[in-house]
C-alpha positions as CSV (number, residue, x, y, z in Angstrom):
1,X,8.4,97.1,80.7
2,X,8.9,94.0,78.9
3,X,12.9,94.7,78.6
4,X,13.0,94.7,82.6
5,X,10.9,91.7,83.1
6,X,13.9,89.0,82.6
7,X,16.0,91.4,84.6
8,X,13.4,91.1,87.4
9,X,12.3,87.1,87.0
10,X,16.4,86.6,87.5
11,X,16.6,88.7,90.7
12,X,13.8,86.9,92.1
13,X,15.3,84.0,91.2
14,X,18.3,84.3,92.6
15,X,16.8,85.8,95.8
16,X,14.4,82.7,96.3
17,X,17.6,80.3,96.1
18,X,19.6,82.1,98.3
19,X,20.2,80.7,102.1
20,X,19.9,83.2,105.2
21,X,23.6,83.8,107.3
22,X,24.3,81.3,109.5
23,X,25.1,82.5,112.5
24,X,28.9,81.9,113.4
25,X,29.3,80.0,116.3
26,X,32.9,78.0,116.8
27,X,32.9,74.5,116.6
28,X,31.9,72.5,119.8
29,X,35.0,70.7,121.0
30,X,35.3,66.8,121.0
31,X,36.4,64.1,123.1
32,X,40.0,63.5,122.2
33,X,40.4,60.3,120.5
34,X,43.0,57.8,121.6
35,X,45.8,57.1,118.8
36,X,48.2,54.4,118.4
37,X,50.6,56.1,120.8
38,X,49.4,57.3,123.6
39,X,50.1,53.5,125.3
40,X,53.8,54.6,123.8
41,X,53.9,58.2,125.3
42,X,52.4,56.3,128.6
43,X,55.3,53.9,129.1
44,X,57.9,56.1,127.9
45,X,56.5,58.8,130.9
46,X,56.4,55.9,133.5
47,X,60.1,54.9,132.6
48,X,61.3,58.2,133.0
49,X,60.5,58.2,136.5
50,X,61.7,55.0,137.3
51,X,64.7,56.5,135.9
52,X,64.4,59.7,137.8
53,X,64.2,57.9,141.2
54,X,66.8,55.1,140.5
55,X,69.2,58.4,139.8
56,X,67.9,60.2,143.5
57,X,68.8,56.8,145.1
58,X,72.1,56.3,143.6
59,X,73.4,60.3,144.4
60,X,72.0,59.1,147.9
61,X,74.0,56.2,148.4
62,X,77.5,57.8,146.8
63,X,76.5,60.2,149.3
64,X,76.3,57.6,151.7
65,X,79.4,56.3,150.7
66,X,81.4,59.6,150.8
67,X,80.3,60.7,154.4
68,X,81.5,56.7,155.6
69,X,84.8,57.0,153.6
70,X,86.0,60.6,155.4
């Protein structure tokens, strides 16, 4: 009996320090934070359709100009 009892002091040691599972639950999202380029991305996105709309207006008027020229 004597032999066992360091056996069974170190299981219940290493059961009394032992947490309980956490459950698994994914992480909660978070707010996106704003980084240096998003003002960037923002102009670039605004330019492009100033770009796309200068384009429509410039096929319209060479459109224009065709139909006057035949």
């Amino acid at each position: 009996m004597i032999r066992h009892l360091p056996l069974l002091a170190l299981a219940i040691a290493c059961a009394a320090c032992s947490k309980p599972p956490q459950p698994h639950e994914p992480p909660t999202p978070q707010a996106r934070a704003e980084t240096p380029w998003d003002s960037l991305e923002t102009q670039k996105k605004k330019a492009q359709d100033v770009q796309k709309t200068v384009d429509e207006q410039a096929k319209a008027q060479a459109k224009a100009v065709d139909a006057e020229s035949q």
